[in-house]
Structure formats: structure tokens, C-alpha cells
C-alpha positions as CSV (number, residue, x, y, z in Angstrom):
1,X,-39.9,18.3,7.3
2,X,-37.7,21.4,7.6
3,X,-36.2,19.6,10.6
4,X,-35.4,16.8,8.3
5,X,-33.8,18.9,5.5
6,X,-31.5,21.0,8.3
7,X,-30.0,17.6,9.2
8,X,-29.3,16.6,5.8
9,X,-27.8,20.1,5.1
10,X,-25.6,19.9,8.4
11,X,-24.7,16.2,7.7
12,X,-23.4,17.3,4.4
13,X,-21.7,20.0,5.4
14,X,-20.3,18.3,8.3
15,X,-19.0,15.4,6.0
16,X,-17.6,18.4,3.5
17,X,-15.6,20.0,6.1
18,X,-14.1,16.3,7.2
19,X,-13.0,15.5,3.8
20,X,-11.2,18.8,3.3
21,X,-9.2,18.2,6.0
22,X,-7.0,15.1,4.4
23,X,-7.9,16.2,1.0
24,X,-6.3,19.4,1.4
25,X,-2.5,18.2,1.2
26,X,-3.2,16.6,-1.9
27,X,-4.7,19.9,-3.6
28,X,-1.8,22.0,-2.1
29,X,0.6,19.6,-3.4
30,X,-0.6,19.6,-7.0
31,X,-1.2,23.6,-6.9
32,X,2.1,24.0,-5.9
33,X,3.7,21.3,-8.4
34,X,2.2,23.8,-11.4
35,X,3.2,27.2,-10.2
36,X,6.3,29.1,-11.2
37,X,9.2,29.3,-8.4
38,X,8.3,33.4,-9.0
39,X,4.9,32.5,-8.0
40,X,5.7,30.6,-5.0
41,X,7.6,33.6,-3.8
42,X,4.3,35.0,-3.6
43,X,3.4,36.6,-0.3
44,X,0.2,36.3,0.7
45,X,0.2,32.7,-1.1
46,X,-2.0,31.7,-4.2
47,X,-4.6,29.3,-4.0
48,X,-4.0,28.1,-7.7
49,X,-1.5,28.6,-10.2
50,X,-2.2,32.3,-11.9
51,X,0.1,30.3,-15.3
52,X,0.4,26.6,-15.1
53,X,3.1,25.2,-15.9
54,X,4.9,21.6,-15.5
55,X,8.4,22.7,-15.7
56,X,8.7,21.1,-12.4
57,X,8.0,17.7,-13.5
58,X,10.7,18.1,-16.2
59,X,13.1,19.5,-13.7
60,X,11.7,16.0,-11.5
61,X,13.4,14.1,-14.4
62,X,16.1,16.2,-15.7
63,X,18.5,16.0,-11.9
64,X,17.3,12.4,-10.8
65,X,16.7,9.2,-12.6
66,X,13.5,9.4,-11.3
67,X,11.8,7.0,-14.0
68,X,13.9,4.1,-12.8
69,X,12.8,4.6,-9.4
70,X,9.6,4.5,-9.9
71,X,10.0,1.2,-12.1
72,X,11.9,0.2,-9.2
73,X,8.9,0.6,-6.9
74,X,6.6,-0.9,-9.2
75,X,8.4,-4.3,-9.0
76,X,9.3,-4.2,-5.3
77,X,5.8,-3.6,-4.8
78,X,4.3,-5.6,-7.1
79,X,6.3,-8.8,-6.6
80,X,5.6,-8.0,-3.0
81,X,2.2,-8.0,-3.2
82,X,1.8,-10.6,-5.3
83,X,3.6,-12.9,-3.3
84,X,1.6,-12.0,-0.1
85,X,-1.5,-12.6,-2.2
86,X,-0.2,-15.9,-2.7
87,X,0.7,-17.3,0.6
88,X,-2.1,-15.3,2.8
89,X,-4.3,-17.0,0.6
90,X,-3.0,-20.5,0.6
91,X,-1.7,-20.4,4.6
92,X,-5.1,-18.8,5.6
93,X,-6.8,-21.6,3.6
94,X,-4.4,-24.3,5.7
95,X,-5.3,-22.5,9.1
96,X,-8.9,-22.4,8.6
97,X,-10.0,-25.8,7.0
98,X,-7.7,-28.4,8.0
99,X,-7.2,-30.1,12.0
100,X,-3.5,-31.1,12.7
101,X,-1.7,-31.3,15.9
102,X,0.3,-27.6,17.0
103,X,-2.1,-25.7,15.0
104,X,-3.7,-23.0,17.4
105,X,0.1,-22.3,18.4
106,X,1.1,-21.7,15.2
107,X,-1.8,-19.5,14.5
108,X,-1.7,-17.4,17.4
109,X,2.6,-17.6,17.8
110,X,1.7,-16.3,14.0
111,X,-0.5,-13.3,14.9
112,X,2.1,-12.7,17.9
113,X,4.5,-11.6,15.0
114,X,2.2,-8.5,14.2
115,X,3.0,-6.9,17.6
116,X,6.6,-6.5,16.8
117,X,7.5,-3.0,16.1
118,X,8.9,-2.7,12.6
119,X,12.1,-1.1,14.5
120,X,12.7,-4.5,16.9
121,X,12.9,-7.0,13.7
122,X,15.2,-4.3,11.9
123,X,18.9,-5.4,12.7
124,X,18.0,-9.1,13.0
125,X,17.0,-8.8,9.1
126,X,19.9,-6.8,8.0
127,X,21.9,-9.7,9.2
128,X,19.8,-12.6,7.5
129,X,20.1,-10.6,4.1
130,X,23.5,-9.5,4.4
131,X,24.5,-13.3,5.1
132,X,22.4,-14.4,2.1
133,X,24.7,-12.1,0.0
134,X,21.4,-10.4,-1.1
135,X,22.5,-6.9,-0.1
136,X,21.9,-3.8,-2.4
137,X,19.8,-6.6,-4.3
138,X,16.1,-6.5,-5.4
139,X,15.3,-9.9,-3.6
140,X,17.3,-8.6,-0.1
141,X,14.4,-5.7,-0.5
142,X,11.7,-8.3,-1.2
143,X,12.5,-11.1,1.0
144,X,11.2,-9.5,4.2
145,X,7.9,-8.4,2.5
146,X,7.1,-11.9,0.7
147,X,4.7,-12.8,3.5
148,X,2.8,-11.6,6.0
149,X,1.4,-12.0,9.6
150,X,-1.8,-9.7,8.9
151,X,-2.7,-11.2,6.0
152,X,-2.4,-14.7,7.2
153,X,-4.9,-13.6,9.9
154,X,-7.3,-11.5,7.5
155,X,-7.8,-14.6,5.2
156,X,-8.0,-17.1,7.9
157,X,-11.0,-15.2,9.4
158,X,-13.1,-14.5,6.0
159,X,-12.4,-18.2,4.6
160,X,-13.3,-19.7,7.9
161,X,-16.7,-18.2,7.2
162,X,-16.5,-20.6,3.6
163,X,-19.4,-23.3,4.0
164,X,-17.4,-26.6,4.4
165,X,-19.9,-28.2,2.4
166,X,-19.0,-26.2,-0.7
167,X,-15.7,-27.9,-0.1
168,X,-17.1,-31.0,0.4
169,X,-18.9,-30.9,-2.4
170,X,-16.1,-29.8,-5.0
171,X,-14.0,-32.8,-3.5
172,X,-16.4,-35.5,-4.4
173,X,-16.5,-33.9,-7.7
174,X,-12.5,-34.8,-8.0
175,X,-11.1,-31.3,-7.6
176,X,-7.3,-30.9,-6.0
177,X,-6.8,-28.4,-2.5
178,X,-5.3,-25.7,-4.9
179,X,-8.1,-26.0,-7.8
180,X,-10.6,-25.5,-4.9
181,X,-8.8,-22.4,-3.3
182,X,-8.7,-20.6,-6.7
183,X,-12.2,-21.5,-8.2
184,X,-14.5,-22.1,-5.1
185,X,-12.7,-20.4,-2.0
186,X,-10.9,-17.1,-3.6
187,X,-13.8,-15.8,-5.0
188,X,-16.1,-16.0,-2.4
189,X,-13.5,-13.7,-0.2
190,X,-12.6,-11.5,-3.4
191,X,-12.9,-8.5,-0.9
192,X,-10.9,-9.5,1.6
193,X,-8.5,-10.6,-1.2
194,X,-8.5,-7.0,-2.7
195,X,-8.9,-5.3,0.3
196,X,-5.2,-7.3,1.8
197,X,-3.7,-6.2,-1.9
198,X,-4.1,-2.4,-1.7
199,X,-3.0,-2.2,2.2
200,X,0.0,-4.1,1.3
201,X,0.6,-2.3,-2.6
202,X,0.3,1.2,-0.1
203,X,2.6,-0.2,2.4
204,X,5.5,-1.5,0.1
205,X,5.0,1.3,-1.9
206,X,5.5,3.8,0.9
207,X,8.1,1.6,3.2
208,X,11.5,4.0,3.6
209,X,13.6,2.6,6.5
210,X,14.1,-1.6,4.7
211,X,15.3,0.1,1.3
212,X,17.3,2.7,2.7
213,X,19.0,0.3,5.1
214,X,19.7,-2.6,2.3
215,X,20.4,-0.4,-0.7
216,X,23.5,1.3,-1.4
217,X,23.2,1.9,-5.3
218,X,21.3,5.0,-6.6
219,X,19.8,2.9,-9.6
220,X,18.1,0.7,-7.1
221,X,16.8,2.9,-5.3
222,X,12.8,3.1,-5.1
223,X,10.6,6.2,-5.5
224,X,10.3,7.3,-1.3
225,X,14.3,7.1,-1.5
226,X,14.7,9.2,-4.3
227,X,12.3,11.9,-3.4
228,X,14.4,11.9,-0.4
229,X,17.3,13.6,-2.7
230,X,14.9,15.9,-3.9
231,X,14.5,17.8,-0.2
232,X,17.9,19.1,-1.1
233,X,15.6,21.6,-3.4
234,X,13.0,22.5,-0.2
235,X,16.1,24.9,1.8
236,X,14.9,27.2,-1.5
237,X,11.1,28.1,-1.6
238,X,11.6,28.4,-5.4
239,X,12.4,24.6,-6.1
240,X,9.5,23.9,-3.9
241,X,7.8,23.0,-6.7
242,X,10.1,20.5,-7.9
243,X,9.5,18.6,-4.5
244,X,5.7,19.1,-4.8
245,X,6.1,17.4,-8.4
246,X,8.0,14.1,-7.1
247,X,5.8,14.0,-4.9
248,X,2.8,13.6,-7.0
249,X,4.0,11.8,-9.4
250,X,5.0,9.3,-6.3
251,X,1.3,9.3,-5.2
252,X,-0.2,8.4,-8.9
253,X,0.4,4.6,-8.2
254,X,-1.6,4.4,-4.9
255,X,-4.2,6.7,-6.2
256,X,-4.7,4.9,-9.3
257,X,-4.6,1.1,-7.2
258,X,-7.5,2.8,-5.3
259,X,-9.3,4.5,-7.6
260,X,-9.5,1.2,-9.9
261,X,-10.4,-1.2,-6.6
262,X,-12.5,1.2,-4.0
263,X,-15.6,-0.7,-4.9
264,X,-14.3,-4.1,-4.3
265,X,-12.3,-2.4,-1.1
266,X,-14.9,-0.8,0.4
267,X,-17.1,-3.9,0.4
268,X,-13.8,-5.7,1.7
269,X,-13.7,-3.1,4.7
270,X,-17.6,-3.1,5.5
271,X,-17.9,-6.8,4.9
272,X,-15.2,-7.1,8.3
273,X,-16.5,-4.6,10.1
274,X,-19.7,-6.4,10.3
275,X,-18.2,-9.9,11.0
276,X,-19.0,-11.6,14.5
């Protein structure tokens, strides 16, 4: 028995001392986005703010149209997303159920496309957008992102695993492809389906090189490339602060898409670990 509770205690304590280690950042950041630039000047370093304050965060605001950015973010992502929702859904559906002639090449020439470093497909894009006349534009940011290679494959492999009679079934009861992908198929891979949508919400959300490459105009600029302007204020450790707020106010999107889907998501990412 006291064998037994040792390796609880160690187990916990283990698992305590791996979650400090990437949850430390995020305390750091926020403990430094409330302290004073006097404060920060501190040597040795405080742990937490001895005064709170979120001058910062007004300062975030007050020297960069920081709000539009972030609404700029929340519609590249969210159209983003959306769309490769969409077409993951409906091409994994195609690549799974149906039998037509080319289609393991397709597939597989399909999955190929994930093996190309973002880097190699850079140039080659720039081009296609900048001869579509969608340069500086919200759609030239888009475009690239509207689908995707990953998430074709990820729903392909969980509906496969859809019973073909359930299919069958809703057919002879005289429903259409796309009423049986949204009522029969989509909720049977619901985790797969939430799981795709927060790795690609993260992603877009995150993405630094397409905008900064495509965009020219400040007001179009999403959250990562404005909090790039605010580094001007890290050569001071007193307006570190004001970098530690833009960035946490950066992170409340993903945390929130997270916090709102982790038990749907981490079903999603046990449910394929598990598959054969």
C-alpha cells in the first residue's frame, strides 16, 4: 500500500514538474504584462506584480491599431477555417466512399503536398496572387489557406471507418450526398471535425511569413504582424511590458478556441491514436 501511494505521489509530481515547463511562459508573460516598467527594472526579478496595473494594455492600443488587427485575424482565420471545414469534410467524404478511376493517385499525389516545406511553395504563390490582382487583399491572404492536404487526409481516414450501410440505408430513405454528409456522416467524426478546426484556427492564427509577404497596408495587417512593431519597445526593459501585453491579448483567441473545444479535442486526438 505505501508502495502504491509513493507512485501516485511521484506520478503526480512528475506530471507537475512537466506542465510547468510550457506553462511557465504563459505565467511570465502575463506577470510581466501587469508590472510597472519601475518594476521590471527590478533586480533580482519579481515573481508577481507587487501593484498590478494594465497600463500596458492601454499603451497596447494607444501606439498601434491593435483592435483592427486582431479583427483582422479573426476573419483571416475564421474564413480560413471555415472553409477547410468545408472541403476536408466534403473531399474526405469523396475519397473514402466513392470508386472512380485515378483515385488512389489523387489521394496519395494529395498527401504528397504535405511534405512540401512551407518555404518551397512560397514564391510560386506570391506569383499566383499577385497575378490574380489579389495583393495586399484579404482573399490574396486567404486563398492559400482555403484548403488543405492534412485535413483531406484526417477526414478521409475517420469517415472511411463510417459503416457503408448507414449510407446505404439513408439513400433508400431518399436523402441527397450532401444531406447525408451533414446529418449522418459529420457527426459520427465530430472529433476529428473539431479536432482539424482548432489545429488549423492555431495555425492561421499564428502564420507570420504569407501575411507579411502579401500585405503591404498597416490596416490589414493581422495580430502576429502587428506585435512585430511592438519589439521596437523590447531594446527598453521598461516597455517590456507593453510587448508582454500584445502578446497576451494575441494568445486569448487560441486559448479561448481550446478552452471551449478540449473535450471534443481530446477525444478527437485519443480517438486517432487508437485507430488501426
Amino acid at each position: 500500500m505505501i508502495t502504491r501511494r509513493l507512485q501516485r505521489v511521484s506520478l503526480r509530481v512528475t506530471l507537475a514538474m512537466v506542465l510547468l515547463v510550457p506553462a511557465f511562459p504563459l505565467f511570465w508573460m502575463l506577470s510581466s504584462s501587469l508590472k510597472s516598467p519601475q518594476e521590471l527594472m527590478r533586480t533580482p526579478p519579481t515573481w508577481l506584480p507587487s501593484e498590478p496595473t494594465l497600463d500596458a494594455y492601454r499603451t497596447v492600443f494607444d501606439v498601434l491599431p491593435f483592435g483592427r488587427a486582431f479583427a483582422n485575424s479573426l476573419l483571416v482565420s475564421g474564413v480560413a477555417t471555415l472553409s477547410v471545414l468545408v472541403t476536408s469534410i466534403l473531399a474526405g467524404y469523396v475519397f473514402a466512399k466513392y470508386r472512380f478511376r485515378g483515385r488512389d493517385a489523387l489521394f496519395w499525389a494529395m498527401v504528397a503536398t504535405m511534405f512540401l516545406p512551407p518555404i518551397v511553395t512560397l514564391v510560386p504563390l506570391y506569383w499566383l496572387v499577385s497575378q490574380l490582382g489579389l495583393s495586399d487583399s484579404y482573399l490574396g491572404v486567404m486563398l492559400p489557406w482555403l484548403a488543405n492536404g492534412f485535413g483531406i487526409f484526417l477526414m478521409r481516414q475517420f469517415i472511411a471507418d463510417v459503416p457503408d450501410d448507414l449510407i446505404d440505408a439513408a439513400r433508400l430513405d431518399g436523402a441527397g450526398e450532401l444531406r447525408i454528409v451533414t446529418r449522418v456522416v459529420a457527426p459520427l467524426v465530430l472529433p476529428a471535425i473539431v479536432t482539424l478546426g482548432v489545429f488549423a484556427f492555431v495555425f492561421y492564427w499564428n502564420n507570420f511569413i504569407w501575411p507579411l509577404s502579401i500585405l503591404q497596408s498597416t490596416e490589414k495587417f493581422p495580430v502576429v504582424l502587428m506585435l512585430s512593431q511592438l519589439l521596437s519597445y523590447s531594446t527598453s526593459v521598461q516597455y517590456q511590458n507593453v510587448v508582454m501585453a500584445g502578446a497576451a491579448i494575441a494568445s486569448i483567441p487560441t486559448i479561448v478556441v481550446f478552452l471551449l473545444t478540449q473535450r471534443v479535442f481530446v477525444a478527437g486526438i485519443a480517438r486517432s491514436g487508437v485507430k488501426g
